[in-house]
Structure formats: structure tokens, C-alpha cells
C-alpha positions, 0 to 999 in steps of 0.5 A, a space after each residue: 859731378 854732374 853735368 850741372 856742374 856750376 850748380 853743384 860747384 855753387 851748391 859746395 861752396 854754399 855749404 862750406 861757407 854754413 859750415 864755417 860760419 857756425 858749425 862747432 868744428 869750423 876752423 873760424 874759432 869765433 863764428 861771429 867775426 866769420 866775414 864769409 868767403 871770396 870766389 873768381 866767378 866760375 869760368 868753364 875755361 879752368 875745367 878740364 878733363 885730362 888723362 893722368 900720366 901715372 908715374 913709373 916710379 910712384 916715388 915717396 916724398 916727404 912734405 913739410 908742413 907749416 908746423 914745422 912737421 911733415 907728411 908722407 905722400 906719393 907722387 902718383 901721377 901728373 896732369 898736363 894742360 894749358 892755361 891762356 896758351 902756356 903749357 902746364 903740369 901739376 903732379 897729383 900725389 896719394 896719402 901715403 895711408 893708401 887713400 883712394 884719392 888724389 891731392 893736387 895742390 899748387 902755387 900760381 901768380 895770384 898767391 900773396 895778392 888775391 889768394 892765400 900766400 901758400 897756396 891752394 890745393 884741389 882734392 880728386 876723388 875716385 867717385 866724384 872726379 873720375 870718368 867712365 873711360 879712366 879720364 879725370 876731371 881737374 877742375 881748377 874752380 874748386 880750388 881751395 885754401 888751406 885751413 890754416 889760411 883760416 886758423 894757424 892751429 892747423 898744420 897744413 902741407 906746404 906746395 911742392 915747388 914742382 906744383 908752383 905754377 908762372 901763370 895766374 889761376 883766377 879761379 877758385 877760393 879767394 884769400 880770406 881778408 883776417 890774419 889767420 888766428 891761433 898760435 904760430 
């Protein structure tokens, strides 16, 4: 991202807000009922550009998914920052498939009341969130809910527990106000 980054934040959620509303592949199966997305306002605050403690031993773990499946990944590294004066940590883990990205989901105090009950998750890409000087953005503002927030159809990878954070992230995508639909 830029230095206009609220704008192209903006500009994001604006486009994924088109896509779900009427695109064929939207996880909304009926785009006529599609209410729109919730956000926090963009806070400055939740941006961070942080070192990545890469791991000695980039373990493989297994993550259960909420379809009763499960996915492989790799516990690549760790990103620590602080939030309203608390000391934080959230692991960073690589598909397995060797995909050159990075995926930081997690769990916070706002999950179940303002956001969706499982969690959110932020993607990192080499390209996009990667300095010149090897730092990486972490921008808890992008902050996104799982499709199956949306749509039960959709198996998604649950939160590690590491990643379940005591604070409040009042950042990012909001819960989306319909019970998810589709088969459990």
C-alpha cells in the first residue's frame, strides 16, 4: 500500500462490498437481501509496521476448520506490538502450498458482541505488505470476517488459541447483521 493508505483501505472495502452485493461468486447467495458491510472507522493507531520474529523451527500445524476438516499450515513467524498500553503477539502462518503470503488470523474481546464470533483474519502479502527494508505492515484495519461469516457452505480455518487476543480490536470488519446461510 501506499502512503494514501486510508484511501486505498477505503477503496478496498468499497470493492468488495460490489463484489458481494451482486458478483455470481459472492458468498451472499441471494444479492437482493445483501444489507452491506459494517467497518470501525480507520484508526492510524492499529497500523503497524513491525519486524517478523521468523520462528527457528517453522513447525506444521494442523487447523481445524468449521467443517469438521482441517488445514495445514506453517507457524512462520511472529509479530509483537501493543495495543492501549497491553503488550501483544499474534503468529503469522504460511499455507502449507508454500504460498508466498502470509495469514494472521485472530480472536480479540470484541468477537461475539460487534464482530463475527470466530474470529477475523488479516492476509499479508510479499508485494502489498512488505517494506524495502524486509518490515512488514500489519494493519489491523484490514481486518476481515471469514466467508463463512456470510455463508455456512464455506469452510473456513478456525483461530488458533495462540492468536485469541484479552483486548478489544475496534478495528476492521464489523459482523455481518444475518445469520449466516447455507447448510451446517
Amino acid at each position: 500500500m501506499s502512503d494514501d493508505w486510508q484511501s486505498e483501505l477505503e477503496q478496498q472495502r468499497e470493492q468488495k462490498e460490489q463484489y458481494f452485493g451482486s458478483h455470481p461468486r459472492s458468498p451472499i447467495p441471494n444479492h437482493a437481501d445483501f444489507a452491506g458491510l459494517e467497518y470501525y472507522p480507520i484508526d492510524p493507531a492499529y497500523r503497524f509496521e513491525l519486524e517478523l520474529h521468523e520462528h527457528d523451527d517453522k513447525e506444521h500445524i494442523t487447523v481445524e476448520t468449521t467443517a469438521d476438516g482441517s488445514q495445514e499450515y506453517v507457524r512462520y513467524g511472529e509479530f509483537r506490538f501493543e495495543v492501549d498500553g497491553e503488550e501483544l503477539t499474534l503468529q503469522a502462518y504460511q499455507p502449507v502450498g508454500g504460498e508466498d503470503r502470509l495469514w494472521v488470523p485472530f480472536r480479540d474481546e470484541t468477537n461475539d458482541e460487534e464482530t463475527y464470533g470466530a474470529g477475523r483474519y488479516i492476509d499479508l502479502e510479499v508485494g502489498e505488505h512488505r517494506t524495502a527494508d524486509g518490515t512488514w505492515i500489519l494493519d489491523l484495519n484490514e481486518a476481515y470476517n471469514p466467508t463463512c461469516a456470510y455463508n455456512k457452505a464455506y469452510e473456513c480455518p478456525l483461530i488458533p488459541m495462540e492468536n485469541w487476543l484479552d483486548v478489544p480490536i475496534e478495528v476492521g470488519e464489523k459482523d455481518y447483521p444475518d445469520e449466516p446461510v447455507g447448510h451446517q
